[in-house]
CHARMM internal coordinates of N, CA and C (Angstrom, degrees):
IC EDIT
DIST 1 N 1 CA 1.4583
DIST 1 CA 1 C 1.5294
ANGL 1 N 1 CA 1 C 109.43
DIST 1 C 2 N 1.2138
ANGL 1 CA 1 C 2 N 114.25
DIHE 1 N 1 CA 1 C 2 N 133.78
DIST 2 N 2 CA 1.8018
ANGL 1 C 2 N 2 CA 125.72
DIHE 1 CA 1 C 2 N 2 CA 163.34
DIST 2 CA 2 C 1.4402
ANGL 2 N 2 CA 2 C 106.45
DIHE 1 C 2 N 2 CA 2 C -46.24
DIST 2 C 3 N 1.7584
ANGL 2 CA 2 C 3 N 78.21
DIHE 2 N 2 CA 2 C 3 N 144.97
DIST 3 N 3 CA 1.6806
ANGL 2 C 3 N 3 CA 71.81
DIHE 2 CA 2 C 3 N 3 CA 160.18
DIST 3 CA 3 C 1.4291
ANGL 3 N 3 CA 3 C 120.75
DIHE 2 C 3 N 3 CA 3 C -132.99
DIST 3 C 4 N 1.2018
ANGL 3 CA 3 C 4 N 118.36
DIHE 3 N 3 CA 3 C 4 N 65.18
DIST 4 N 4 CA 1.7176
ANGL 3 C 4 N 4 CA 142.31
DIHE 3 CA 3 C 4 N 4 CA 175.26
DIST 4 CA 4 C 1.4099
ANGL 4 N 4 CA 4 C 103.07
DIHE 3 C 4 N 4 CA 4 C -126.29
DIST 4 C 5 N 1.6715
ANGL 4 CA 4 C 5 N 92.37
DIHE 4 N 4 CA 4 C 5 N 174.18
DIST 5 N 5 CA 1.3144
ANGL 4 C 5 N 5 CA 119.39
DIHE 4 CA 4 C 5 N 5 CA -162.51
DIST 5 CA 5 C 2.2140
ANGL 5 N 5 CA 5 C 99.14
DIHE 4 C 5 N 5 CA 5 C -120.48
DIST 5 C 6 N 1.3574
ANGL 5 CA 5 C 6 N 94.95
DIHE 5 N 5 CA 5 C 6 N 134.78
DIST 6 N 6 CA 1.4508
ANGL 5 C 6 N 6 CA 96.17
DIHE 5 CA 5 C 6 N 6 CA 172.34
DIST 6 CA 6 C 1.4067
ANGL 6 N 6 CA 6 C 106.17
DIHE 5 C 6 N 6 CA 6 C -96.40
DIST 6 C 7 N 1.5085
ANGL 6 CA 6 C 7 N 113.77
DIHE 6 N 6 CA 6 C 7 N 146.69
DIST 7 N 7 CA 1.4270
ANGL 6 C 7 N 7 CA 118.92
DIHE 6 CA 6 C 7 N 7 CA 159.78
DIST 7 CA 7 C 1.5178
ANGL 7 N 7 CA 7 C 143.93
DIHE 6 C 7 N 7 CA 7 C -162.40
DIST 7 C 8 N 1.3352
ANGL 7 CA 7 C 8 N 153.63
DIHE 7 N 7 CA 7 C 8 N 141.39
DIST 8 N 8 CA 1.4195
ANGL 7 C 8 N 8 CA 141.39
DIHE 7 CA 7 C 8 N 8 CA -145.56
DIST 8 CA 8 C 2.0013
ANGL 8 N 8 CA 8 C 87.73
DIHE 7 C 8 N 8 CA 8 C -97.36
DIST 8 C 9 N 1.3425
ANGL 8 CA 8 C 9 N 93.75
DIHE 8 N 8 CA 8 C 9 N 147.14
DIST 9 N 9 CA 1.3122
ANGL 8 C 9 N 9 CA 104.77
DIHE 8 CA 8 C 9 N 9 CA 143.26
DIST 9 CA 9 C 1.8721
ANGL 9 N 9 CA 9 C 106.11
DIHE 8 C 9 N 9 CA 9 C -136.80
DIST 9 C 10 N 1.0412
ANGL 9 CA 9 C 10 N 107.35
DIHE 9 N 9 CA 9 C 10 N 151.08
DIST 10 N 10 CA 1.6760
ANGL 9 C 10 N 10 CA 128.28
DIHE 9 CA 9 C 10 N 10 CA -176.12
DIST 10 CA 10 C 1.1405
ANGL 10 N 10 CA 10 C 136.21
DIHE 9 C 10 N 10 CA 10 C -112.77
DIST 10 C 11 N 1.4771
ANGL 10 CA 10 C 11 N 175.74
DIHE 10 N 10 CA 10 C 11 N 170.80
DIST 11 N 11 CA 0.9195
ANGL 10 C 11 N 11 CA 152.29
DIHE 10 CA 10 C 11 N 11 CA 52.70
DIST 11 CA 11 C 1.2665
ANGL 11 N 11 CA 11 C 126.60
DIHE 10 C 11 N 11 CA 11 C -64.73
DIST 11 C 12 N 1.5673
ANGL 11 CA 11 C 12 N 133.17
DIHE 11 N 11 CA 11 C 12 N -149.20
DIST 12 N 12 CA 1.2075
ANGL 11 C 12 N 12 CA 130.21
DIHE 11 CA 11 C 12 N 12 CA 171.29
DIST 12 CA 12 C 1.4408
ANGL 12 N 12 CA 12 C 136.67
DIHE 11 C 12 N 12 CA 12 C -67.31
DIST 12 C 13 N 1.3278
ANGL 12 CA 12 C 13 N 90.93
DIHE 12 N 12 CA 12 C 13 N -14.04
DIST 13 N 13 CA 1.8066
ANGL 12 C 13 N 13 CA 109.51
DIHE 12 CA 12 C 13 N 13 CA -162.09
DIST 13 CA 13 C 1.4503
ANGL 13 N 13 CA 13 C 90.21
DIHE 12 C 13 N 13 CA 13 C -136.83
DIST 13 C 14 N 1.4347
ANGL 13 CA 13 C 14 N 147.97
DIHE 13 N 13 CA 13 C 14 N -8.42
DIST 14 N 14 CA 1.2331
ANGL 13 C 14 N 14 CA 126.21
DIHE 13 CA 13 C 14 N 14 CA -152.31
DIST 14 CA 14 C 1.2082
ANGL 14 N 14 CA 14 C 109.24
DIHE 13 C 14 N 14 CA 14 C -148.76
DIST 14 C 15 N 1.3764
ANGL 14 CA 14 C 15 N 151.81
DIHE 14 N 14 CA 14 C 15 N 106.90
DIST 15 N 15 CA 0.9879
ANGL 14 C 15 N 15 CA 155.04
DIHE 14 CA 14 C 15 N 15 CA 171.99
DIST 15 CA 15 C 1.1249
ANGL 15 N 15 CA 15 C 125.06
DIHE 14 C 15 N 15 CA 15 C -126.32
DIST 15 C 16 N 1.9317
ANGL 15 CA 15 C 16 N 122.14
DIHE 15 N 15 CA 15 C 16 N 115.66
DIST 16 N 16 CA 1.2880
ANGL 15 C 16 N 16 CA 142.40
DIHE 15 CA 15 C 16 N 16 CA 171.34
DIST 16 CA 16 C 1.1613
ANGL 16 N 16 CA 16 C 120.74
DIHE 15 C 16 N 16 CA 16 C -95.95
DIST 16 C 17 N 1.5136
ANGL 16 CA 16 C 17 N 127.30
DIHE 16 N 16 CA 16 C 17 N 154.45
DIST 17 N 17 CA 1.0011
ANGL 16 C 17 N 17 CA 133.04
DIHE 16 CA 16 C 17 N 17 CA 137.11
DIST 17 CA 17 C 1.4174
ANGL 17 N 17 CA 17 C 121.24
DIHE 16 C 17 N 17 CA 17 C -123.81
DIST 17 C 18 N 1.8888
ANGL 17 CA 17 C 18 N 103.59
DIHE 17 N 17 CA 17 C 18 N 145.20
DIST 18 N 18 CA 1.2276
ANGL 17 C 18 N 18 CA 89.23
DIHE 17 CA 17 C 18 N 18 CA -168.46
DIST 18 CA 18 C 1.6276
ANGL 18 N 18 CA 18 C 104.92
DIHE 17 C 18 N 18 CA 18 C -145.91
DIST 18 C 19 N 1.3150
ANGL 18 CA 18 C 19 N 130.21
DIHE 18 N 18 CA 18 C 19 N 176.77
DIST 19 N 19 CA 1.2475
ANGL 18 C 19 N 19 CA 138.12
DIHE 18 CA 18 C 19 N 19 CA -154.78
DIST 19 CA 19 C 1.9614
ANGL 19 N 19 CA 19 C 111.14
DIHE 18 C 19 N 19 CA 19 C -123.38
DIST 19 C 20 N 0.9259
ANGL 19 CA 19 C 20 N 126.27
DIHE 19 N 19 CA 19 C 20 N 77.04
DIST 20 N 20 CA 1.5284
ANGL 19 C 20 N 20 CA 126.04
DIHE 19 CA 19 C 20 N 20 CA 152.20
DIST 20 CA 20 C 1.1634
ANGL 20 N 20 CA 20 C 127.90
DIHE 19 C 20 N 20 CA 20 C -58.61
DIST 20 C 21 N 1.6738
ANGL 20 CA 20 C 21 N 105.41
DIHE 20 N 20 CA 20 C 21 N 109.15
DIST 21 N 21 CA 1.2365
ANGL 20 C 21 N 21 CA 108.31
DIHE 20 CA 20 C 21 N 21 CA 155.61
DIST 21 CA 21 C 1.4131
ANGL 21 N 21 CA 21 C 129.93
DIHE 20 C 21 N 21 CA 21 C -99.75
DIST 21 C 22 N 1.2672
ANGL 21 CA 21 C 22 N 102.91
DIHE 21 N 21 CA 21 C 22 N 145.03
DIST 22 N 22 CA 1.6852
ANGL 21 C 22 N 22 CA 125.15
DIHE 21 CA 21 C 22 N 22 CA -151.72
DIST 22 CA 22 C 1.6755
ANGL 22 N 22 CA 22 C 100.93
DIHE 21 C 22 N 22 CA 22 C -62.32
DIST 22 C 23 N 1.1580
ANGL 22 CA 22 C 23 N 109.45
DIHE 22 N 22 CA 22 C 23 N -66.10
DIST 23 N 23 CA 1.4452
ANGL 22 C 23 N 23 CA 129.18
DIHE 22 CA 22 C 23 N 23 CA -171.49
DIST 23 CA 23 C 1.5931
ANGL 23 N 23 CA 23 C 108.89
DIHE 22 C 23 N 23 CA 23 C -44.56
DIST 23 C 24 N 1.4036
ANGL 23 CA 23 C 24 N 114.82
DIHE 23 N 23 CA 23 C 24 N -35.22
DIST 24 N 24 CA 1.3860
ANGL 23 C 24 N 24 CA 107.35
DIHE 23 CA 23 C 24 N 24 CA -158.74
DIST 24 CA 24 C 1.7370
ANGL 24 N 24 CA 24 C 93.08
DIHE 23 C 24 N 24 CA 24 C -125.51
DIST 24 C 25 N 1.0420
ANGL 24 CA 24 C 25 N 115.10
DIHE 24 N 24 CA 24 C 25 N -26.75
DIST 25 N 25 CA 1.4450
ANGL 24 C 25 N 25 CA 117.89
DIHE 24 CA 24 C 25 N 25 CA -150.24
DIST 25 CA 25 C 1.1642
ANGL 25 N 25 CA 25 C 137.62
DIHE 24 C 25 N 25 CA 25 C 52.14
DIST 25 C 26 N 1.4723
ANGL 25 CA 25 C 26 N 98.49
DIHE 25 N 25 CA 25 C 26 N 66.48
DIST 26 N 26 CA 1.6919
ANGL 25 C 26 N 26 CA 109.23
DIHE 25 CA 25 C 26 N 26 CA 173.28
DIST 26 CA 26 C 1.1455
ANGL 26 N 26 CA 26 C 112.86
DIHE 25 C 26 N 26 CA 26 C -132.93
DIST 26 C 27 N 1.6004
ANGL 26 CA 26 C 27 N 98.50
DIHE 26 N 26 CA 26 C 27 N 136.64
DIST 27 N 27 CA 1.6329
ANGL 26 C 27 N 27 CA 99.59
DIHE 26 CA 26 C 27 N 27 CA 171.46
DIST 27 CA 27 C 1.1901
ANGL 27 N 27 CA 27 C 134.35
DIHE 26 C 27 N 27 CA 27 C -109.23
DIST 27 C 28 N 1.0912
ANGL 27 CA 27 C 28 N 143.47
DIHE 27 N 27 CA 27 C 28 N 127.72
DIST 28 N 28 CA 1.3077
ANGL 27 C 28 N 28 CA 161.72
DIHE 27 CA 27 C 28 N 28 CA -137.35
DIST 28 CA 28 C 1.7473
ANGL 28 N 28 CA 28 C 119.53
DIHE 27 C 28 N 28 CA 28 C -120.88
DIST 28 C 29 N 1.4073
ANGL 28 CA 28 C 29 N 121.95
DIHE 28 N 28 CA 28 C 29 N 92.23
DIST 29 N 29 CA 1.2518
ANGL 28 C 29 N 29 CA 119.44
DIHE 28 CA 28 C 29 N 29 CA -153.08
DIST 29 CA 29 C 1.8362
ANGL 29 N 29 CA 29 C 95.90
DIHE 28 C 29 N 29 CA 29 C -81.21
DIST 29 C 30 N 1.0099
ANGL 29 CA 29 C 30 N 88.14
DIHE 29 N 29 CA 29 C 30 N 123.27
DIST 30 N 30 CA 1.8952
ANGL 29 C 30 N 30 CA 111.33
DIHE 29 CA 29 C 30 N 30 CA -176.53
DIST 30 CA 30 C 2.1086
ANGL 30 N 30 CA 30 C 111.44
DIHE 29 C 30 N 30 CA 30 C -81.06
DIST 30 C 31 N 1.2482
ANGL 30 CA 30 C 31 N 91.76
DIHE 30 N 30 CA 30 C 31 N -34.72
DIST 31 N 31 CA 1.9014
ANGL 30 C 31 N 31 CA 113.05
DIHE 30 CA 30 C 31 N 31 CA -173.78
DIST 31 CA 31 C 1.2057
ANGL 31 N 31 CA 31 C 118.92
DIHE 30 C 31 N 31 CA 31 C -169.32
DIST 31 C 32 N 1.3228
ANGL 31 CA 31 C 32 N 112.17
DIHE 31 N 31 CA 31 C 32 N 134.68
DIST 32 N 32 CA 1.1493
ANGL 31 C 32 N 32 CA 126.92
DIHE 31 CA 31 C 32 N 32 CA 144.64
DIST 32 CA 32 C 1.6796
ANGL 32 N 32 CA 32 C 129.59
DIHE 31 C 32 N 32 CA 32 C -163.03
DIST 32 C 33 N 1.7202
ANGL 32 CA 32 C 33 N 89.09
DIHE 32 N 32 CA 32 C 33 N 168.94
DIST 33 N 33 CA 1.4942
ANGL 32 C 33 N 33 CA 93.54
DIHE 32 CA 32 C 33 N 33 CA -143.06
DIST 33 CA 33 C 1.8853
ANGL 33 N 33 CA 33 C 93.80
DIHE 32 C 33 N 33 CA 33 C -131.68
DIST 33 C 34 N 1.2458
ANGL 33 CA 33 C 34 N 129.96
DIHE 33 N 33 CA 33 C 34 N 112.36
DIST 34 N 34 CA 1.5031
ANGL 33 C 34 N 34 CA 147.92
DIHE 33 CA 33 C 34 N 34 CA 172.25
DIST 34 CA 34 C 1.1499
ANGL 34 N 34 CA 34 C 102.13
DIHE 33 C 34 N 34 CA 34 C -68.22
DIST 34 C 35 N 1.2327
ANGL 34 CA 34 C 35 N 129.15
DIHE 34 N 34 CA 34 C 35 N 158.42
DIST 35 N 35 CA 1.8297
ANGL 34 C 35 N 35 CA 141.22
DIHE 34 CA 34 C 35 N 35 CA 160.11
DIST 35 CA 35 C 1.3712
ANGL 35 N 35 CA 35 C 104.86
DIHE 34 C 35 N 35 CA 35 C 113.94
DIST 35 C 36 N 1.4500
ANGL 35 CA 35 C 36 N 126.72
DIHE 35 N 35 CA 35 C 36 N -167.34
DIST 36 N 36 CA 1.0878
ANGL 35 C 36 N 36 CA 126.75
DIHE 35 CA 35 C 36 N 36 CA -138.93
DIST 36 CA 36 C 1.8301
ANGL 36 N 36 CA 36 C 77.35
DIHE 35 C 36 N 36 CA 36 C -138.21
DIST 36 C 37 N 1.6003
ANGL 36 CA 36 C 37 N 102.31
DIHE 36 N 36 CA 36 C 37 N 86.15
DIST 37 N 37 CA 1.3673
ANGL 36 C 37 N 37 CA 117.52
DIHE 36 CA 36 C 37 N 37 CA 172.99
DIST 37 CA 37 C 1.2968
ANGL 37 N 37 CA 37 C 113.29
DIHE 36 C 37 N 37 CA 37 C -119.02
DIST 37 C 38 N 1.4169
ANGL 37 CA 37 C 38 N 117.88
DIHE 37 N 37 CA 37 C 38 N 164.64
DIST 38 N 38 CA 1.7263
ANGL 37 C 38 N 38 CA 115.73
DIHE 37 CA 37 C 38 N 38 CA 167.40
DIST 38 CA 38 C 1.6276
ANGL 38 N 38 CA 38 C 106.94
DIHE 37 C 38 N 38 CA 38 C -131.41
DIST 38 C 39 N 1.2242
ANGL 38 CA 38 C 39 N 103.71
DIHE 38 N 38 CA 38 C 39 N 139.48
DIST 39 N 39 CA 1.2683
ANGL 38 C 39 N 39 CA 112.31
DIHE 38 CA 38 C 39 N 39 CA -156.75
DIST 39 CA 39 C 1.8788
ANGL 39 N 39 CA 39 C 97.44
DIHE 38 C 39 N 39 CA 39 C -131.12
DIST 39 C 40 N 1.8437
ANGL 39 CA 39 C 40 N 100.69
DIHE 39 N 39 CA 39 C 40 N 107.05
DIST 40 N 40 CA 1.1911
ANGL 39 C 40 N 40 CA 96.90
DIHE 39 CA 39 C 40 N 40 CA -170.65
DIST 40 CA 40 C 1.8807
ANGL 40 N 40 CA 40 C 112.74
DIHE 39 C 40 N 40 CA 40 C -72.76
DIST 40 C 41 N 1.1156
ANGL 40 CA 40 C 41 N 130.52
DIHE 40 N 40 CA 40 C 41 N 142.47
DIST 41 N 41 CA 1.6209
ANGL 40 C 41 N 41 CA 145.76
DIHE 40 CA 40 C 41 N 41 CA 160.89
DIST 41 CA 41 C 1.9574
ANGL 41 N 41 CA 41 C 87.32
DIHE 40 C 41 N 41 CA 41 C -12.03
DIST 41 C 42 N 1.1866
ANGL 41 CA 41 C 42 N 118.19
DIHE 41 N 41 CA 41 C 42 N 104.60
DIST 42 N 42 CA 1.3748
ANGL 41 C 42 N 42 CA 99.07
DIHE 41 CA 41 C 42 N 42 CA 126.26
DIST 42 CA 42 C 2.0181
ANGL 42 N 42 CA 42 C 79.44
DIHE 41 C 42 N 42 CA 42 C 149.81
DIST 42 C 43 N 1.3980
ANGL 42 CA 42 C 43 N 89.16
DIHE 42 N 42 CA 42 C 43 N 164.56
DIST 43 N 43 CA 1.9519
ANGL 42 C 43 N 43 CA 98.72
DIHE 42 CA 42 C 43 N 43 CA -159.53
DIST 43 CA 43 C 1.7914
ANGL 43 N 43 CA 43 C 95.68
DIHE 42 C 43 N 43 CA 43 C -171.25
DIST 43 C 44 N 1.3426
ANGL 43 CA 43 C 44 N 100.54
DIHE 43 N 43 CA 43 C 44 N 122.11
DIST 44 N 44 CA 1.6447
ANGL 43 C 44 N 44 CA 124.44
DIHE 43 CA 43 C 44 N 44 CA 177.79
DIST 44 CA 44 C 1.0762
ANGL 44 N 44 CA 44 C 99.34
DIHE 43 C 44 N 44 CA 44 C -91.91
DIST 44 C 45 N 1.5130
ANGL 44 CA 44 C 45 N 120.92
DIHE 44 N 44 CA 44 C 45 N 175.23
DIST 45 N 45 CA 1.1965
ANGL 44 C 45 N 45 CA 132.45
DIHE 44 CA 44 C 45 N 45 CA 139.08
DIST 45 CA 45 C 1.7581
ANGL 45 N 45 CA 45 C 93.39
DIHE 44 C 45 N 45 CA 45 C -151.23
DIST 45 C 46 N 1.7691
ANGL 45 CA 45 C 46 N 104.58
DIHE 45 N 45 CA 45 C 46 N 156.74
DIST 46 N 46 CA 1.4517
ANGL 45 C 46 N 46 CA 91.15
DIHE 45 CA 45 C 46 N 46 CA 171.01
DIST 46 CA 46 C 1.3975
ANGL 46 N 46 CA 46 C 121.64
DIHE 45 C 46 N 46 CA 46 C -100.23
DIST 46 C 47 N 1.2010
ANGL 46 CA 46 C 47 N 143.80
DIHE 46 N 46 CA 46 C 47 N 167.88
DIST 47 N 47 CA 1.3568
ANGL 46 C 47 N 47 CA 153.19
DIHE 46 CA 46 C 47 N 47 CA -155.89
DIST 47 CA 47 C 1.3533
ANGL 47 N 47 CA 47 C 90.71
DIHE 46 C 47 N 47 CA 47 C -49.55
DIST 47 C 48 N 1.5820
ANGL 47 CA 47 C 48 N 131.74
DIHE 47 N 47 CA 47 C 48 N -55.95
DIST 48 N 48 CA 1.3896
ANGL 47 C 48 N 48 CA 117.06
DIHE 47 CA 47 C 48 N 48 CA -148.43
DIST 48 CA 48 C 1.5476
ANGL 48 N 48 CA 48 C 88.28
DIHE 47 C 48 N 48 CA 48 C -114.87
DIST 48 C 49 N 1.2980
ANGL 48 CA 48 C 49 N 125.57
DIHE 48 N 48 CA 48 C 49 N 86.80
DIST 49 N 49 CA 1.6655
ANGL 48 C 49 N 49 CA 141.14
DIHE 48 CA 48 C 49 N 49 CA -146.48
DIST 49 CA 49 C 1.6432
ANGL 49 N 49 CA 49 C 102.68
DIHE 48 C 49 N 49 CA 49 C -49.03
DIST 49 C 50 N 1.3726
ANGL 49 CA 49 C 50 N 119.05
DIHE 49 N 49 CA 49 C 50 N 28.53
DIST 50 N 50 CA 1.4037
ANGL 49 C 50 N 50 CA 98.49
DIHE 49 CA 49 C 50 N 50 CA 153.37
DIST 50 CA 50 C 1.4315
ANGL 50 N 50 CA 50 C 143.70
DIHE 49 C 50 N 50 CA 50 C -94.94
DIST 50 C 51 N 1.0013
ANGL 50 CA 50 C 51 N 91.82
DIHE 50 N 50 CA 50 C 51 N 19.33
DIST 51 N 51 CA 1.7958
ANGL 50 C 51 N 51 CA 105.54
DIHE 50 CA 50 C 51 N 51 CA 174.91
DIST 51 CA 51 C 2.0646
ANGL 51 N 51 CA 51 C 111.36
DIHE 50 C 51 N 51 CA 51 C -132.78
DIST 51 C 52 N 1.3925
ANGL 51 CA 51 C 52 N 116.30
DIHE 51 N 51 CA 51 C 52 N 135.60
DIST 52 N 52 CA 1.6747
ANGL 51 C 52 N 52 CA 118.77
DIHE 51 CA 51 C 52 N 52 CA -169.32
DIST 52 CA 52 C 1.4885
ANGL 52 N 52 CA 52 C 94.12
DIHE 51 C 52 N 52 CA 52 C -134.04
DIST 52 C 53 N 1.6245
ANGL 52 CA 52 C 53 N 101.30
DIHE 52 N 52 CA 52 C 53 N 120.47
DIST 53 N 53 CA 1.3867
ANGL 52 C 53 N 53 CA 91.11
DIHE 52 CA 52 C 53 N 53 CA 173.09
DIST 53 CA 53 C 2.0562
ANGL 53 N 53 CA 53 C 113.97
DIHE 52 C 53 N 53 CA 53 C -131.82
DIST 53 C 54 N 1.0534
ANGL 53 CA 53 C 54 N 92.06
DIHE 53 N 53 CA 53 C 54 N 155.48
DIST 54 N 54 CA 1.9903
ANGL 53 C 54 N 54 CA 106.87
DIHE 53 CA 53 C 54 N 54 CA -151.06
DIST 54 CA 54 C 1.2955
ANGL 54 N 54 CA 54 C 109.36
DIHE 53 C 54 N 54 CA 54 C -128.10
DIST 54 C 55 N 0.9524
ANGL 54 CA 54 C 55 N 128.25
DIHE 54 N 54 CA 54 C 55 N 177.65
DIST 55 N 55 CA 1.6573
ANGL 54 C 55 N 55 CA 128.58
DIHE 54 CA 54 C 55 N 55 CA 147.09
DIST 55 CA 55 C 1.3192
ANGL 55 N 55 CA 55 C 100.10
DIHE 54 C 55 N 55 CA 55 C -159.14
DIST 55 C 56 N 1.4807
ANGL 55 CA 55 C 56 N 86.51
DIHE 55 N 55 CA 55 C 56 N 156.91
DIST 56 N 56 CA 1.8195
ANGL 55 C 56 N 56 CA 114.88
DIHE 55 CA 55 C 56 N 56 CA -157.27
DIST 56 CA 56 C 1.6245
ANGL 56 N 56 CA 56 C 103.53
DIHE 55 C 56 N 56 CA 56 C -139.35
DIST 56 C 57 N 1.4136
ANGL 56 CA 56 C 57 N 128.87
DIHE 56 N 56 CA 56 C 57 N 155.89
DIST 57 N 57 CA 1.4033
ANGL 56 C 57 N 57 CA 120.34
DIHE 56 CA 56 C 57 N 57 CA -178.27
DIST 57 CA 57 C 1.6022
ANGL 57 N 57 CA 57 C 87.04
DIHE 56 C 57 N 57 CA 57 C -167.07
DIST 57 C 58 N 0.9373
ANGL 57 CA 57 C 58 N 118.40
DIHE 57 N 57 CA 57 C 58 N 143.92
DIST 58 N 58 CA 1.4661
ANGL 57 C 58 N 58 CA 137.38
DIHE 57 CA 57 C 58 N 58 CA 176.88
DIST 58 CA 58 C 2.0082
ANGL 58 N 58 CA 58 C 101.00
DIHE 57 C 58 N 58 CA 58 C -71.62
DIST 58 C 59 N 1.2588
ANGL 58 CA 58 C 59 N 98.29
DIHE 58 N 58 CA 58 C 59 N 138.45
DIST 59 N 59 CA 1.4427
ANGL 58 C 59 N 59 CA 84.35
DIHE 58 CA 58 C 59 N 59 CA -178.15
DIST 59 CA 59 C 1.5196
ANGL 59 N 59 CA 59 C 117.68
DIHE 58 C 59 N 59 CA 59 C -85.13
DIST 59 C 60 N 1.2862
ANGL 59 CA 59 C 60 N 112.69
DIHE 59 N 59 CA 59 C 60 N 166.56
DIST 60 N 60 CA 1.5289
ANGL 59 C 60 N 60 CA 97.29
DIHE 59 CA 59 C 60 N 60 CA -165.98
DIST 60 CA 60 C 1.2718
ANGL 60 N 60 CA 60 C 92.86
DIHE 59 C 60 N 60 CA 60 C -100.35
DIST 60 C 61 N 1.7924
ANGL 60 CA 60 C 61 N 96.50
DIHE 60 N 60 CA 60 C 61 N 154.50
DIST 61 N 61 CA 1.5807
ANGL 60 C 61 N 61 CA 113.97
DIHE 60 CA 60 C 61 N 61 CA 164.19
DIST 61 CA 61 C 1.5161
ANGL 61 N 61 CA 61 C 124.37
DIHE 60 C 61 N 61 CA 61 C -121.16
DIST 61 C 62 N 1.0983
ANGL 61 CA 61 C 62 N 103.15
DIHE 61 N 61 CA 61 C 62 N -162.36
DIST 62 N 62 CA 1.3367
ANGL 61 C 62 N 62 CA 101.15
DIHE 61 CA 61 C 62 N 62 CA -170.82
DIST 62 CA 62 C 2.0363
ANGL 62 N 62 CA 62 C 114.68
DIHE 61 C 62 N 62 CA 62 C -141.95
DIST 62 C 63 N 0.8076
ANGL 62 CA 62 C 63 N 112.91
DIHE 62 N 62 CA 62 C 63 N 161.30
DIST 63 N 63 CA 1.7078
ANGL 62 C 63 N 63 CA 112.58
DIHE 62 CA 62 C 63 N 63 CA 172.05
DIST 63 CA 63 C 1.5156
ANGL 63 N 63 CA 63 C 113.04
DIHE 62 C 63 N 63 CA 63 C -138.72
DIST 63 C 64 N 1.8233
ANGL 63 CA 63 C 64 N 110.61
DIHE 63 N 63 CA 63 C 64 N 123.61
DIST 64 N 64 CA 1.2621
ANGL 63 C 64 N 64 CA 108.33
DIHE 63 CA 63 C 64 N 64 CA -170.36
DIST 64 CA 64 C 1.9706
ANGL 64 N 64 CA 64 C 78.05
DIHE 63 C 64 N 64 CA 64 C -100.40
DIST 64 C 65 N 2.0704
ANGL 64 CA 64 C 65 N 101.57
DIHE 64 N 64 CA 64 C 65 N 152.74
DIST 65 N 65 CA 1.1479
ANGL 64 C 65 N 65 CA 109.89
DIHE 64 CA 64 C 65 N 65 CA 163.04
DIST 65 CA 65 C 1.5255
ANGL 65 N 65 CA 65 C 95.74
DIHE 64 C 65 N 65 CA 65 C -141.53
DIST 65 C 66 N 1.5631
ANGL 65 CA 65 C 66 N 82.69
DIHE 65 N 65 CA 65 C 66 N 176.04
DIST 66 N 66 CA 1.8430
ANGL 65 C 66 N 66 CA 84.06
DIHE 65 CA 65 C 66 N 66 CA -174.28
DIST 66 CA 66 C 1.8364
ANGL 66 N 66 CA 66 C 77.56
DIHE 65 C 66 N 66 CA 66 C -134.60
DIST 66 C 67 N 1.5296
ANGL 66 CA 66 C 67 N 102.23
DIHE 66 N 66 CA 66 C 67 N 165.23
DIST 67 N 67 CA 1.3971
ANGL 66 C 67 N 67 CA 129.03
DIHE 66 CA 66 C 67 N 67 CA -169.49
DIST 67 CA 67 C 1.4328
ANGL 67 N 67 CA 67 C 92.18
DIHE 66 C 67 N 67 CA 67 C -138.94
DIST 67 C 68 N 1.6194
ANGL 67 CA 67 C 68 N 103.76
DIHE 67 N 67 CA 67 C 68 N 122.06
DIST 68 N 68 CA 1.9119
ANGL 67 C 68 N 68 CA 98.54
DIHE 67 CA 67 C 68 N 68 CA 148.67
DIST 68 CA 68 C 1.8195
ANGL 68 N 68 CA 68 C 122.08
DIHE 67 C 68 N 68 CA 68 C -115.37
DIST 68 C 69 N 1.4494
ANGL 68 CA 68 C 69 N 106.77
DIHE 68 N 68 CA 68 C 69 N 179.78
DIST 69 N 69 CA 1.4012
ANGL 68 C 69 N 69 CA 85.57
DIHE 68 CA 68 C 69 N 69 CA -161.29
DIST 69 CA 69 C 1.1735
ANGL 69 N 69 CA 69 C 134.96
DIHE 68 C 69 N 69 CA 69 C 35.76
DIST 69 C 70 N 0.8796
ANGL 69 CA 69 C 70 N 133.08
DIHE 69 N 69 CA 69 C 70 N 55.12
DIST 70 N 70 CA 1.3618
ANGL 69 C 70 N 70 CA 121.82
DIHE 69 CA 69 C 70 N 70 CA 166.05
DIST 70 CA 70 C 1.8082
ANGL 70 N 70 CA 70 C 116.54
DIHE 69 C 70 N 70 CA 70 C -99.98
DIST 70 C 71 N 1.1690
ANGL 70 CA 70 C 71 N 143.99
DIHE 70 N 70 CA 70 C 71 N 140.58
DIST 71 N 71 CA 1.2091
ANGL 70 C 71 N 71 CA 132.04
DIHE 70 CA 70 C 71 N 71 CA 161.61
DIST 71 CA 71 C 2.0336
ANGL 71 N 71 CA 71 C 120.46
DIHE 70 C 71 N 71 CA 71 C -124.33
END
COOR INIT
IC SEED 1 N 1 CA 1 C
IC BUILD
């Protein structure tokens, strides 16, 4: 077993995840993902760290229209 810590950092456009190891202190970028995503709080890994699990959702938008005449 490793001996680091996984973790996301985020902004609006940018989302990593990444891997610290303890011993040396290096981090090691595992993912990342550009665009205009939202990425709810929370990040797995499984016991024997080959599987990471996340969730991701496109952020929502919206469309203003205008109508004339209409009745």
């Amino acid at each position: 077993m490793k001996a680091g810590i996984y973790f996301a950092t985020s902004n609006r456009l940018d989302y990593r995840i990444q891997y610290l190891k303890l011993g040396t202190k290096e981090t090691t970028e595992i993912y990342r993902k550009q665009g205009p995503f939202d990425h709810a709080n929370g990040l797995s890994v499984s016991p024997d760290e080959t599987l990471l699990l996340f969730s991701e959702r496109p952020l929502p938008t919206s469309e203003l229209m205008m109508a004339e005449n209409f009745r």
